[in-house]
PDBQT receptor file of N, H, CA, C and O in Angstrom, charges set to zero:
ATOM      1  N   UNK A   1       0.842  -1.173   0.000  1.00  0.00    +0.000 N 
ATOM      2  CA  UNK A   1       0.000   0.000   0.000  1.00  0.00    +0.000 C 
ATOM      3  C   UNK A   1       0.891   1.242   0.000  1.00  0.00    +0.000 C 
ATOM      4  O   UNK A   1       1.860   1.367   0.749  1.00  0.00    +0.000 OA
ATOM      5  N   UNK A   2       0.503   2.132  -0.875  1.00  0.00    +0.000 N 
ATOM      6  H   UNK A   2      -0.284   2.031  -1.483  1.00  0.00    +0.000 HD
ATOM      7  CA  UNK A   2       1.169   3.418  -0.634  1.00  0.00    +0.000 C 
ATOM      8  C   UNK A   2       0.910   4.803  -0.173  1.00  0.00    +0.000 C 
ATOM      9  O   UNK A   2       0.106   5.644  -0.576  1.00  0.00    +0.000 OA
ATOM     10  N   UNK A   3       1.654   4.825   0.624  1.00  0.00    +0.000 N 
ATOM     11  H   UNK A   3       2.307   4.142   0.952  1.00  0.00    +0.000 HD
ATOM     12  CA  UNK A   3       1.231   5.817   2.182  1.00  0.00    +0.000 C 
ATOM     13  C   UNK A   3       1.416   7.330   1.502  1.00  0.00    +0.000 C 
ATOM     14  O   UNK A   3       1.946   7.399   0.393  1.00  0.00    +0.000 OA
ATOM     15  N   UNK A   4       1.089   8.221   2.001  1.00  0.00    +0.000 N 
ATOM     16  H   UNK A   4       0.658   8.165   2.902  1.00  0.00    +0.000 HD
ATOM     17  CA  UNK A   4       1.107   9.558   1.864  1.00  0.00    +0.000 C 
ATOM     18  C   UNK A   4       2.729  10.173   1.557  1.00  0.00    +0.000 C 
ATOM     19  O   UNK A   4       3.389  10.690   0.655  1.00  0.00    +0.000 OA
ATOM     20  N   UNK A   5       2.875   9.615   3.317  1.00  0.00    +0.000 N 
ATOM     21  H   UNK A   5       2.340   9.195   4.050  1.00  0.00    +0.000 HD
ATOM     22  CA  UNK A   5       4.266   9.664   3.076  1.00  0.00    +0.000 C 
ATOM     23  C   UNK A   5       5.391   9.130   2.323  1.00  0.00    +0.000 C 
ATOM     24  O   UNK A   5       6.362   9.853   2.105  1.00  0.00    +0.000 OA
ATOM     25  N   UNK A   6       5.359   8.247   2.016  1.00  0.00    +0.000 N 
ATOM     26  H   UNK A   6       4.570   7.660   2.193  1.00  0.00    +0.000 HD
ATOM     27  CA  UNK A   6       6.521   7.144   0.698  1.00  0.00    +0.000 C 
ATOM     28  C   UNK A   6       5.891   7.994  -0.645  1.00  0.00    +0.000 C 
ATOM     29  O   UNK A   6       6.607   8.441  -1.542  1.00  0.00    +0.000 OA
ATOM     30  N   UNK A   7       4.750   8.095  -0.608  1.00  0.00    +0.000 N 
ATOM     31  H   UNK A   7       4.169   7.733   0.120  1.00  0.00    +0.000 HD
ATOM     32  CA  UNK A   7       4.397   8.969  -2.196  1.00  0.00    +0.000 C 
ATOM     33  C   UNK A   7       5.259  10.391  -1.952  1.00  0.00    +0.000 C 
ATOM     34  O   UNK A   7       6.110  10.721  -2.778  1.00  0.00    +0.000 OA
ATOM     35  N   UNK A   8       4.995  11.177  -0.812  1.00  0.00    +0.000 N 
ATOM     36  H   UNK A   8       4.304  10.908  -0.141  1.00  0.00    +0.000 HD
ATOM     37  CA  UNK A   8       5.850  13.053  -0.838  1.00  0.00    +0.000 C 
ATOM     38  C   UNK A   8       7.506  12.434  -0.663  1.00  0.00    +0.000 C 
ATOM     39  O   UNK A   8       8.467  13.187  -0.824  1.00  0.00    +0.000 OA
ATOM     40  N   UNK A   9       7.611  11.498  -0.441  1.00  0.00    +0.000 N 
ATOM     41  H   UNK A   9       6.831  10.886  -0.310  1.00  0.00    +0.000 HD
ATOM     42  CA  UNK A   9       9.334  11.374  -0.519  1.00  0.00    +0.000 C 
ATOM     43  C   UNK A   9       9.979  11.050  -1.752  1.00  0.00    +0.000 C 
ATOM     44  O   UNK A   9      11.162  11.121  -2.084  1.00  0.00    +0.000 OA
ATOM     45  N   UNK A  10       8.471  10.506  -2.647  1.00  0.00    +0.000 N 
ATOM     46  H   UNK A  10       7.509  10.449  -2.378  1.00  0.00    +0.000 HD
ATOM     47  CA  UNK A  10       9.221  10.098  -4.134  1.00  0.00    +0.000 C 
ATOM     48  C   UNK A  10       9.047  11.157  -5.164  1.00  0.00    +0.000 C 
ATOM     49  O   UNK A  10       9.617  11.169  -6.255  1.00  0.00    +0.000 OA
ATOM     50  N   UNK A  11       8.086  12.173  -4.655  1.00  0.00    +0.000 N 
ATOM     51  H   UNK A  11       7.623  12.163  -3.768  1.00  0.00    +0.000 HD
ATOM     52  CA  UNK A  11       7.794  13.358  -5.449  1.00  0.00    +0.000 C 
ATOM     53  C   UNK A  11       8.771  14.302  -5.320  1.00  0.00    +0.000 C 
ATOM     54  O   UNK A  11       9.051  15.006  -6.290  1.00  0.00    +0.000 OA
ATOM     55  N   UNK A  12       9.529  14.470  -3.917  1.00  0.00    +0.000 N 
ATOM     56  H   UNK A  12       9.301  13.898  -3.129  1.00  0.00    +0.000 HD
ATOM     57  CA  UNK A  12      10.047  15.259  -3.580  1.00  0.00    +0.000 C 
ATOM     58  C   UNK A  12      11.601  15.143  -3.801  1.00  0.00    +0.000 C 
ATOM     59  O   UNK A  12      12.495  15.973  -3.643  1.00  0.00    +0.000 OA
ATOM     60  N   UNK A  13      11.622  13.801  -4.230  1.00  0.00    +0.000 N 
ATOM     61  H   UNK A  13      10.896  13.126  -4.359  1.00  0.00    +0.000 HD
ATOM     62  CA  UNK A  13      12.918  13.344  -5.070  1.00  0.00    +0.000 C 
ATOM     63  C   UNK A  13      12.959  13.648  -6.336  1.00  0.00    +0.000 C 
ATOM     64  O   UNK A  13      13.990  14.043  -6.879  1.00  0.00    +0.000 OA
ATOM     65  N   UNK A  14      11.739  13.480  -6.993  1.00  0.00    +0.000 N 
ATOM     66  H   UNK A  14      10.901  13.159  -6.552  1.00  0.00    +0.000 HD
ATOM     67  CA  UNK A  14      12.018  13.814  -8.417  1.00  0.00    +0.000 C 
ATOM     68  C   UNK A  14      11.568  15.449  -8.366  1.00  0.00    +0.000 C 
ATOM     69  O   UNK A  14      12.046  16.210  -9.208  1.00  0.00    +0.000 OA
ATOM     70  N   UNK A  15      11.060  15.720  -7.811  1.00  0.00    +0.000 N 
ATOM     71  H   UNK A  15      10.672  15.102  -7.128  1.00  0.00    +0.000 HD
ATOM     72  CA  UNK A  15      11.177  17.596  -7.705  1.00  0.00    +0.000 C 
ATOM     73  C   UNK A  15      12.982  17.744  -7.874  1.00  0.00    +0.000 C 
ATOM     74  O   UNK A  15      13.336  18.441  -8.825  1.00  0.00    +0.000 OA
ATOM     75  N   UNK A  16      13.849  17.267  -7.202  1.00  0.00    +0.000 N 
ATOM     76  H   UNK A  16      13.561  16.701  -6.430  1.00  0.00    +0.000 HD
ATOM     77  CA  UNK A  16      14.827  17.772  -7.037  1.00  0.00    +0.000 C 
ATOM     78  C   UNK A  16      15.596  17.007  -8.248  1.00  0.00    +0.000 C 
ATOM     79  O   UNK A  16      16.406  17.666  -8.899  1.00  0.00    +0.000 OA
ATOM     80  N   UNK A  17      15.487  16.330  -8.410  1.00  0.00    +0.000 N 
ATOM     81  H   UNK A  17      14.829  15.795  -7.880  1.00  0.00    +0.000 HD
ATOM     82  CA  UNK A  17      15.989  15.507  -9.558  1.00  0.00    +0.000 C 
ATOM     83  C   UNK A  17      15.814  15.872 -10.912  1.00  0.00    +0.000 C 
ATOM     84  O   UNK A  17      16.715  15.728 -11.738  1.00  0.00    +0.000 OA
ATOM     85  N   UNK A  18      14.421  16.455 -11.253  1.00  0.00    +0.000 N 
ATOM     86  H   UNK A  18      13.689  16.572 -10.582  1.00  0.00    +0.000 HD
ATOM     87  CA  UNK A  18      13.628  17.073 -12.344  1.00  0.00    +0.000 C 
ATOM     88  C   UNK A  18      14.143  18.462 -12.154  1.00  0.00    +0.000 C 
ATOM     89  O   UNK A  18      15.184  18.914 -12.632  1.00  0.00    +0.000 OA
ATOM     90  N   UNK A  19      13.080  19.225 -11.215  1.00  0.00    +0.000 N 
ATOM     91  H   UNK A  19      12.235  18.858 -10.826  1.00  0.00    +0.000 HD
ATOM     92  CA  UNK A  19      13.432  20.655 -11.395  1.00  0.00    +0.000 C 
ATOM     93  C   UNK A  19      14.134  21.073 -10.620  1.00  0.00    +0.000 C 
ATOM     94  O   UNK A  19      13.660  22.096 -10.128  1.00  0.00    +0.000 OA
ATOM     95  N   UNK A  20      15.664  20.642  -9.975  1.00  0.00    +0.000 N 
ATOM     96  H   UNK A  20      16.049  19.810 -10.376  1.00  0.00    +0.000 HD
ATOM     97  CA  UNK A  20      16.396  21.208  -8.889  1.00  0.00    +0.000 C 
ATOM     98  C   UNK A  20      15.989  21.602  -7.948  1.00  0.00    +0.000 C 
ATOM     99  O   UNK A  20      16.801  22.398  -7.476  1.00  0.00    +0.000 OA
ATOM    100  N   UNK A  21      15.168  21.506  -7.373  1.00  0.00    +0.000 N 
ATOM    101  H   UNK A  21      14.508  20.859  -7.756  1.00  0.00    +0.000 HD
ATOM    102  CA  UNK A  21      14.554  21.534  -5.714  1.00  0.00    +0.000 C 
ATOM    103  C   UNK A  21      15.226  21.371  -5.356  1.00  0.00    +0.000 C 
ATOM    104  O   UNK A  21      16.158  20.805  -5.928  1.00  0.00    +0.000 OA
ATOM    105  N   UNK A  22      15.251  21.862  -3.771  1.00  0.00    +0.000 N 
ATOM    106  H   UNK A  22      14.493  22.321  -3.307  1.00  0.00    +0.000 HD
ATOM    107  CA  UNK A  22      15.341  21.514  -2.568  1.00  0.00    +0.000 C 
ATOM    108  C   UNK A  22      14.753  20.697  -1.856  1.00  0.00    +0.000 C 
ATOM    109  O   UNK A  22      13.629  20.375  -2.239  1.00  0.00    +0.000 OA
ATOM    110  N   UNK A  23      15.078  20.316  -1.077  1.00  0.00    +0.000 N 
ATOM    111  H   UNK A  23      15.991  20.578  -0.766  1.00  0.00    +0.000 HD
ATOM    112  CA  UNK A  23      13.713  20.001   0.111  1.00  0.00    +0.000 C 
ATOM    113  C   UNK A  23      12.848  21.270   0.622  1.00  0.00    +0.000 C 
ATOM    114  O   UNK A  23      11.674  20.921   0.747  1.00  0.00    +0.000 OA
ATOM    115  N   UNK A  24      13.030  22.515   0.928  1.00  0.00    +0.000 N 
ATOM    116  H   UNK A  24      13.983  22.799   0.825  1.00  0.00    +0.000 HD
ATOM    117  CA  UNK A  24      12.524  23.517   0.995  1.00  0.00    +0.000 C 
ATOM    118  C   UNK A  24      11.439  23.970   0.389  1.00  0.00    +0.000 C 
ATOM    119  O   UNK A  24      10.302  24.246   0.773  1.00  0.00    +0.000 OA
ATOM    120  N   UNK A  25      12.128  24.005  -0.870  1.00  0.00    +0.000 N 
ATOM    121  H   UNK A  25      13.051  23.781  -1.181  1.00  0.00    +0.000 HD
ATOM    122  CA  UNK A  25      11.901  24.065  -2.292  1.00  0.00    +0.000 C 
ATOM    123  C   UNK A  25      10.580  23.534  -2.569  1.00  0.00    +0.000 C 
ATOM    124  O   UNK A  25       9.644  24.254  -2.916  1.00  0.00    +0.000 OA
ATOM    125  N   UNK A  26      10.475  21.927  -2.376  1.00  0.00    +0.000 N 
ATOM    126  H   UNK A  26      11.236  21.342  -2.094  1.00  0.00    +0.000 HD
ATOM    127  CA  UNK A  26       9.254  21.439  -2.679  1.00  0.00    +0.000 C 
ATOM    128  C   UNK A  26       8.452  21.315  -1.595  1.00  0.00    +0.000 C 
ATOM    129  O   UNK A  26       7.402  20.890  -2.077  1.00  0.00    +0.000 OA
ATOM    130  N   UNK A  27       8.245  21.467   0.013  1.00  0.00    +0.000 N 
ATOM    131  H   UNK A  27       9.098  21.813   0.404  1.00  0.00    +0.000 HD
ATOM    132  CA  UNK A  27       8.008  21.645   0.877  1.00  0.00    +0.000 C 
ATOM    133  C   UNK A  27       7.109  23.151   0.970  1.00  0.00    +0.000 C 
ATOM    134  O   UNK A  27       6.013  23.026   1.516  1.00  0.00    +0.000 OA
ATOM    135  N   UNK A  28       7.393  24.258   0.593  1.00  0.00    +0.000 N 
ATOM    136  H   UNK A  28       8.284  24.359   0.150  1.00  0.00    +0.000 HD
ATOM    137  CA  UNK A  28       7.051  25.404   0.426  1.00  0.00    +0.000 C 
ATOM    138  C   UNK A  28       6.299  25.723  -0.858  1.00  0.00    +0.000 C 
ATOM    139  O   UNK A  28       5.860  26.865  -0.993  1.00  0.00    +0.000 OA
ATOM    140  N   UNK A  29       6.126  24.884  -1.740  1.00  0.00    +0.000 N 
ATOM    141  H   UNK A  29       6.482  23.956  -1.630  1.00  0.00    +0.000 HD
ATOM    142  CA  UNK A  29       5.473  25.093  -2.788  1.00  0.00    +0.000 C 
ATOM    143  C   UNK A  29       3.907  24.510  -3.300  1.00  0.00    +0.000 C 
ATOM    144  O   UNK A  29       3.816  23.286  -3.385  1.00  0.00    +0.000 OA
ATOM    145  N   UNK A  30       3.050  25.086  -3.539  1.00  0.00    +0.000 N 
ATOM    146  H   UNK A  30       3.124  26.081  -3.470  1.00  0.00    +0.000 HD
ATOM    147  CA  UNK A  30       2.009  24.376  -3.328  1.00  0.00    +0.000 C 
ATOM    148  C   UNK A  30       1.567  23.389  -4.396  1.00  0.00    +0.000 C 
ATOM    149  O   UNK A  30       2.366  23.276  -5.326  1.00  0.00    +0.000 OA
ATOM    150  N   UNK A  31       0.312  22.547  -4.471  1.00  0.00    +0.000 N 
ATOM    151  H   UNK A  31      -0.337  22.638  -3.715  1.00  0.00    +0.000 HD
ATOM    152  CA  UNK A  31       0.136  21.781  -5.643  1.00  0.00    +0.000 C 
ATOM    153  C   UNK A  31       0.007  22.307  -7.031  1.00  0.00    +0.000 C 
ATOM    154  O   UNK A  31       0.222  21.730  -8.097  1.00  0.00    +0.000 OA
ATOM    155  N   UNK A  32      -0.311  23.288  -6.840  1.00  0.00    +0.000 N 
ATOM    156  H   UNK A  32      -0.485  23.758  -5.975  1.00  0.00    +0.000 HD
ATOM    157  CA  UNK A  32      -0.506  24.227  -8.151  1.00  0.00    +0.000 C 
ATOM    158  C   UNK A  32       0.707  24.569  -8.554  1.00  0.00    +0.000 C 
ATOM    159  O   UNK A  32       0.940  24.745  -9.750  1.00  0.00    +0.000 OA
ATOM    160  N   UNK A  33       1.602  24.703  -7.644  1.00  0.00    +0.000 N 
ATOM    161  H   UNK A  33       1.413  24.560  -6.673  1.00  0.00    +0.000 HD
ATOM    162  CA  UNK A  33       3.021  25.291  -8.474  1.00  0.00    +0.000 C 
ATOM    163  C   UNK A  33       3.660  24.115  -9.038  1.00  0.00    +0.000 C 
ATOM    164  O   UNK A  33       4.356  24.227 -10.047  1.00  0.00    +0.000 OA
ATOM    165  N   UNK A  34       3.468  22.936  -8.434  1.00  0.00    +0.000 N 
ATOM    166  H   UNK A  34       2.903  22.846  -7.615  1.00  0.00    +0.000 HD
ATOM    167  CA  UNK A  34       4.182  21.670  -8.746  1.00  0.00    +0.000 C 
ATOM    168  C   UNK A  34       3.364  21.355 -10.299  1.00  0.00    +0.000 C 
ATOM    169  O   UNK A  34       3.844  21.160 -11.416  1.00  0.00    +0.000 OA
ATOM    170  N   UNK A  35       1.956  21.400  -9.829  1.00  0.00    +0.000 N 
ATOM    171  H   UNK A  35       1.566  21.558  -8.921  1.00  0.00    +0.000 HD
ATOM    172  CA  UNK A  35       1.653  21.095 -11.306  1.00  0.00    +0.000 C 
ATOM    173  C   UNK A  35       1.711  21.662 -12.246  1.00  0.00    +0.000 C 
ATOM    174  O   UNK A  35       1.816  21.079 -13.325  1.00  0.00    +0.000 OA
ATOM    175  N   UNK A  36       1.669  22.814 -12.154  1.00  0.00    +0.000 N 
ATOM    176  H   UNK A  36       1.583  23.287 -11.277  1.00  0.00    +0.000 HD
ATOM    177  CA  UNK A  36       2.376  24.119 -13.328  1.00  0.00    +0.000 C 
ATOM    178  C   UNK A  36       3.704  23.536 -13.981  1.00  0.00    +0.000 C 
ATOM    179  O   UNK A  36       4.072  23.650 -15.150  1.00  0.00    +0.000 OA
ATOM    180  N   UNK A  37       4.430  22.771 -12.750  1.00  0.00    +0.000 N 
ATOM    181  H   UNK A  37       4.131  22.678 -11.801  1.00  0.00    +0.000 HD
ATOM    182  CA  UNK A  37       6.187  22.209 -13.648  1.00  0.00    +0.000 C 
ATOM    183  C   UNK A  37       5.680  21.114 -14.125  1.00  0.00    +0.000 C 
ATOM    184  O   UNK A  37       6.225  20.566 -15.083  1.00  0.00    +0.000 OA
ATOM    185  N   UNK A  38       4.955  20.784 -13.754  1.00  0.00    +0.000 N 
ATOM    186  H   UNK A  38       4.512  21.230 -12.976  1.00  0.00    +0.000 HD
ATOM    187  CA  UNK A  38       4.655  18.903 -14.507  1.00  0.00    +0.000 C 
ATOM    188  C   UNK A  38       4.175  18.900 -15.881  1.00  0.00    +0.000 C 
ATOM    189  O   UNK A  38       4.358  18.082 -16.783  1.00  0.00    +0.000 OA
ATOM    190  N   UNK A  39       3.237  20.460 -15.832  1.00  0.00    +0.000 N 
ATOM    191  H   UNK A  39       3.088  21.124 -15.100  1.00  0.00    +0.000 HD
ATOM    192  CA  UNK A  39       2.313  20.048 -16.737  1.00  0.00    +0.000 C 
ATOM    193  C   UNK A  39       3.712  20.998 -17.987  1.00  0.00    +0.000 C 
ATOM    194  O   UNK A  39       3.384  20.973 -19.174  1.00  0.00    +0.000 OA
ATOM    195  N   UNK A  40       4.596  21.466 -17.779  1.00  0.00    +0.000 N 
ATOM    196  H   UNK A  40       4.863  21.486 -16.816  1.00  0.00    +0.000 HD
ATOM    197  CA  UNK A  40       5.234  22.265 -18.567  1.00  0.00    +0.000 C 
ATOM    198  C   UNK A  40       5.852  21.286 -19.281  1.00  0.00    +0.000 C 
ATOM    199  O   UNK A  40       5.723  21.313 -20.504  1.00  0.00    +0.000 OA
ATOM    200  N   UNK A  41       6.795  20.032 -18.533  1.00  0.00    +0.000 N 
ATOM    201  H   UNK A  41       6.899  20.010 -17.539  1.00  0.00    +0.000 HD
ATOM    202  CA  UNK A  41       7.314  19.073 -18.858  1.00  0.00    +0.000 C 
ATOM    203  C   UNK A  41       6.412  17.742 -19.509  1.00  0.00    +0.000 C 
ATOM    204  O   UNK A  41       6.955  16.749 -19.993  1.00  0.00    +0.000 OA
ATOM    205  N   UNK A  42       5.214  17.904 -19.432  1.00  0.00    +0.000 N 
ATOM    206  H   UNK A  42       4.773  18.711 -19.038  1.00  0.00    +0.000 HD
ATOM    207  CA  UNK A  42       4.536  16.743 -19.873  1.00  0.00    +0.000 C 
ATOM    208  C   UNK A  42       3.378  17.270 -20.374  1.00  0.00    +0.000 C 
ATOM    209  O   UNK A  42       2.365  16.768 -19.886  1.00  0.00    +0.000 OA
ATOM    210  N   UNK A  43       3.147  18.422 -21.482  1.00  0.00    +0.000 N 
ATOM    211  H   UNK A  43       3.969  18.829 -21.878  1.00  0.00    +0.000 HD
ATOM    212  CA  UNK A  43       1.697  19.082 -21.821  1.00  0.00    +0.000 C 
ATOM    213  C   UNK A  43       0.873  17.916 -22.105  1.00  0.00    +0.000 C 
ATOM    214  O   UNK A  43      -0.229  18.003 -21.562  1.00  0.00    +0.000 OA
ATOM    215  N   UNK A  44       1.044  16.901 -22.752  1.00  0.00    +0.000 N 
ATOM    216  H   UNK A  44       1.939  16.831 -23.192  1.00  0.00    +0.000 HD
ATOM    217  CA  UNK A  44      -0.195  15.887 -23.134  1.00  0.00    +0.000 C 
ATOM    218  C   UNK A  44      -0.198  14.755 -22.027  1.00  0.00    +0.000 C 
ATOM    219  O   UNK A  44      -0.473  13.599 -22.348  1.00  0.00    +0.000 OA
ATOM    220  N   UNK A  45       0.079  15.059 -20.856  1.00  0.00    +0.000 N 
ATOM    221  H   UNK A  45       0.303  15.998 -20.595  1.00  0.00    +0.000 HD
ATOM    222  CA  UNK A  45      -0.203  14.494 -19.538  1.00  0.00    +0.000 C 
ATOM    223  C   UNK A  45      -1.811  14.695 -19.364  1.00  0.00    +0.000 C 
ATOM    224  O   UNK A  45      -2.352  15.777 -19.591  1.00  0.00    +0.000 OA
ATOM    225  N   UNK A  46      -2.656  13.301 -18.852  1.00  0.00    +0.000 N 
ATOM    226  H   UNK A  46      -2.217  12.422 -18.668  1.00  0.00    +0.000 HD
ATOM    227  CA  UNK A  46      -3.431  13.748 -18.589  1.00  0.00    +0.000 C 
ATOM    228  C   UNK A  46      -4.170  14.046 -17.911  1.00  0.00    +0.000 C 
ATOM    229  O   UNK A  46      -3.797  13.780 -16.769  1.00  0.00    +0.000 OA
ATOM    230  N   UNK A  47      -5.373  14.618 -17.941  1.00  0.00    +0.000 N 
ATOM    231  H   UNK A  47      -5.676  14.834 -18.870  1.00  0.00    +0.000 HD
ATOM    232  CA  UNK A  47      -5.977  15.666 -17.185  1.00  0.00    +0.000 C 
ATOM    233  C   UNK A  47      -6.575  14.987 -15.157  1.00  0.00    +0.000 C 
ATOM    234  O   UNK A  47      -6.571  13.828 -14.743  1.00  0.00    +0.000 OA
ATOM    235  N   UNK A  48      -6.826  15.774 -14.696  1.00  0.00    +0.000 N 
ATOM    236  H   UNK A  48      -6.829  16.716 -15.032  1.00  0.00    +0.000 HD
ATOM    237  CA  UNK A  48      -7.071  15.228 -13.178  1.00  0.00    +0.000 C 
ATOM    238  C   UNK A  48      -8.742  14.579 -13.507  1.00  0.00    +0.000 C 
ATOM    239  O   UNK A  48      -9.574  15.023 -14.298  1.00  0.00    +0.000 OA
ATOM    240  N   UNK A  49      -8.848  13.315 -12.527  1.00  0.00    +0.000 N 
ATOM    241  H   UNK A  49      -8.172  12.954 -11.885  1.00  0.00    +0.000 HD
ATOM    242  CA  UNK A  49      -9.688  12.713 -12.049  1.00  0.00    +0.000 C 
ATOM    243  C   UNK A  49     -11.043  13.787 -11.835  1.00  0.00    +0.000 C 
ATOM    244  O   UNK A  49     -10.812  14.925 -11.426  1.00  0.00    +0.000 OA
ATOM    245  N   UNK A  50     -12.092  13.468 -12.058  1.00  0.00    +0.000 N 
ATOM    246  H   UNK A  50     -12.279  12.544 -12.391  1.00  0.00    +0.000 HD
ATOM    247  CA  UNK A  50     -13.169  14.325 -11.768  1.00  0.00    +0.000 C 
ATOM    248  C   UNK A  50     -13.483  14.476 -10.242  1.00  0.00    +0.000 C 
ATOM    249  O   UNK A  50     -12.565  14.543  -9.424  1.00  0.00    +0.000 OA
ATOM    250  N   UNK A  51     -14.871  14.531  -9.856  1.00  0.00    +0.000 N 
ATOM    251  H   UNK A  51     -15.617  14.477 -10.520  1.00  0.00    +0.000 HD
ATOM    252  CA  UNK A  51     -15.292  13.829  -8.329  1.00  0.00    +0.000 C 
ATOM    253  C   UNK A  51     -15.734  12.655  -8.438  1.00  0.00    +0.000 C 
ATOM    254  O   UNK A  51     -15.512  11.748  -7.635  1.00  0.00    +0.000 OA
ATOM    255  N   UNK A  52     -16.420  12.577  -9.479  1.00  0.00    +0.000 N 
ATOM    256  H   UNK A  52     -16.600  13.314 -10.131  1.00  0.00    +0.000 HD
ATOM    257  CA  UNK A  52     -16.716  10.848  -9.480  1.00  0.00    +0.000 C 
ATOM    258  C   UNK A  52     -15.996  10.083  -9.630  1.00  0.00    +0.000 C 
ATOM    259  O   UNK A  52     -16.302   9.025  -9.079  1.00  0.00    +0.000 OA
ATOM    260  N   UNK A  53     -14.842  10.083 -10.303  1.00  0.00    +0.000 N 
ATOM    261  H   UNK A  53     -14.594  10.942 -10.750  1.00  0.00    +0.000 HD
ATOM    262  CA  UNK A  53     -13.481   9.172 -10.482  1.00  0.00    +0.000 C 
ATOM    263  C   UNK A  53     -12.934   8.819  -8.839  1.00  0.00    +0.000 C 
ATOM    264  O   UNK A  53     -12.915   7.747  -8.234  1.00  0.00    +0.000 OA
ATOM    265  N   UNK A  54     -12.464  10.351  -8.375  1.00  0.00    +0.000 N 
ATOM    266  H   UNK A  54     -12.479  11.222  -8.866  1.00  0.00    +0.000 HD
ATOM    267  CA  UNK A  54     -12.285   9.705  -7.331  1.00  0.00    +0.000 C 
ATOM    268  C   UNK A  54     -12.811   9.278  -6.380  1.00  0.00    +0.000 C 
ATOM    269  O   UNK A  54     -12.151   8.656  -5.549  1.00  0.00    +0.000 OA
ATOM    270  N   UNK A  55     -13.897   9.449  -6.256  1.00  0.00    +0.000 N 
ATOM    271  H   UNK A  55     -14.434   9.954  -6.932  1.00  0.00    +0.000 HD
ATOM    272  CA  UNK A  55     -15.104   8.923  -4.949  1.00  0.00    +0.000 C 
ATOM    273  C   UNK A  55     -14.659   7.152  -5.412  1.00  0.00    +0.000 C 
ATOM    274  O   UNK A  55     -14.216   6.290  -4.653  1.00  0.00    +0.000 OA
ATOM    275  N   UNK A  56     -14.854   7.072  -6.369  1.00  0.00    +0.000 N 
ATOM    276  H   UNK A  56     -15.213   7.772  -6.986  1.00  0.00    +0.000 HD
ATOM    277  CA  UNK A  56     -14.715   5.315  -7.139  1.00  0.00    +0.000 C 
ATOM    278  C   UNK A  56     -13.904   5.035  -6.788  1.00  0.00    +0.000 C 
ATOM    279  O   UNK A  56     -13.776   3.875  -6.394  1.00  0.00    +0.000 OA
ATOM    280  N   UNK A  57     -12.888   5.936  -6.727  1.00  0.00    +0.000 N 
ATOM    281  H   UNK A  57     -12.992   6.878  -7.046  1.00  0.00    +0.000 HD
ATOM    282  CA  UNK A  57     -11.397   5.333  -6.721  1.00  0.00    +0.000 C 
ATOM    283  C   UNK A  57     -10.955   5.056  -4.890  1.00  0.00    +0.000 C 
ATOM    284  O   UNK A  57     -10.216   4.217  -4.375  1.00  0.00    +0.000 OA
ATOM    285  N   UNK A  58     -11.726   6.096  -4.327  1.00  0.00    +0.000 N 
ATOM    286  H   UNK A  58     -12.325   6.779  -4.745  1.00  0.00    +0.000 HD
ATOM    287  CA  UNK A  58     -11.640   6.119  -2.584  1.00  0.00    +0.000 C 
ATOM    288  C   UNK A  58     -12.780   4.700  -2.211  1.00  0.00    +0.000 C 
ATOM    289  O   UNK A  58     -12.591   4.039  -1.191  1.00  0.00    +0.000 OA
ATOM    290  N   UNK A  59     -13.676   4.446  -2.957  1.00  0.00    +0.000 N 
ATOM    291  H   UNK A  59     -13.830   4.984  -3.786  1.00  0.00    +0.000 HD
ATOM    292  CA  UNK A  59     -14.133   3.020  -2.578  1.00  0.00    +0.000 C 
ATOM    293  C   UNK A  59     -13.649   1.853  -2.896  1.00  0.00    +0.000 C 
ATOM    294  O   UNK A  59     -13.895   0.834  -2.250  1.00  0.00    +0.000 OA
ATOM    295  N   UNK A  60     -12.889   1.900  -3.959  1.00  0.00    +0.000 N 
ATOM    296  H   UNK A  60     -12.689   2.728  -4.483  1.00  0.00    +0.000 HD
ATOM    297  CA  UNK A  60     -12.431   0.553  -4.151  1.00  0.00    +0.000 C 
ATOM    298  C   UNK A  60     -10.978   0.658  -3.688  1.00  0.00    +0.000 C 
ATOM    299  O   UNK A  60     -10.404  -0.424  -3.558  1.00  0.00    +0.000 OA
ATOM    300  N   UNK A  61     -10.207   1.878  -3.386  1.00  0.00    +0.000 N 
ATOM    301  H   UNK A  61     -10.673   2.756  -3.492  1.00  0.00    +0.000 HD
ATOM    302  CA  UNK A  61      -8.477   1.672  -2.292  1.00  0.00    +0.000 C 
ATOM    303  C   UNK A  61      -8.903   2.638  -1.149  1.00  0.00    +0.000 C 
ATOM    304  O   UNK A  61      -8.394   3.716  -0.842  1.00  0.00    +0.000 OA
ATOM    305  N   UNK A  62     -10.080   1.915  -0.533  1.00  0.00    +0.000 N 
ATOM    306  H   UNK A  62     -10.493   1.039  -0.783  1.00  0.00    +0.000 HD
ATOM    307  CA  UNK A  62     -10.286   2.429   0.976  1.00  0.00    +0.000 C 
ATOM    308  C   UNK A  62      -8.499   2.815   1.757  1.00  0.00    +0.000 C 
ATOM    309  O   UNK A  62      -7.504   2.124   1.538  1.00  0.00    +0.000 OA
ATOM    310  N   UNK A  63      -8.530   3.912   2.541  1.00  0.00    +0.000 N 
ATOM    311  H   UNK A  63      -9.338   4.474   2.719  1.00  0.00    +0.000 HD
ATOM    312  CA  UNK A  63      -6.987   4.174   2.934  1.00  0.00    +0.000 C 
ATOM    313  C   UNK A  63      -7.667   3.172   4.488  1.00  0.00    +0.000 C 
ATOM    314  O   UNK A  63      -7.233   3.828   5.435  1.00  0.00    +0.000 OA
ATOM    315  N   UNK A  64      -8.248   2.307   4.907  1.00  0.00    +0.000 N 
ATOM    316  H   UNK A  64      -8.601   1.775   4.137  1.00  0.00    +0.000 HD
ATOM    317  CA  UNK A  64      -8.406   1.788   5.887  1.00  0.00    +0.000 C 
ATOM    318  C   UNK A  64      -9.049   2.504   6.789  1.00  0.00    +0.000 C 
ATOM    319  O   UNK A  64      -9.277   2.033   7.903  1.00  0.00    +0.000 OA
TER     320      UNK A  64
């Protein structure tokens, strides 16, 4: 299962790895700024989950 935390330690690796972050760096920055770099590096990335996607998605990987 993947925890909150093991997911912000692997983001926060490739923040620094990708766009030279810090730990600071990506710590201080909000989701919007992160996705602003993602989406710069990956324009035909696609788009976020609706509410119904994820309601589906929170019932079938209950976090316990």
């Amino acid at each position: 299962m993947t925890t909150f935390a093991g997911a912000a330690r692997r983001l926060a690796g490739l923040a620094g790895a990708v766009f030279g972050w810090r730990p600071d760096d990506f710590w201080r920055a909000t989701p919007a700024e992160l996705a602003a770099l993602v989406r710069a590096c990956a324009p035909e990335a696609a788009t976020p989950p609706d509410a119904a996607t994820i309601a589906a998605m929170q019932e079938t990987f209950p976090d316990g």
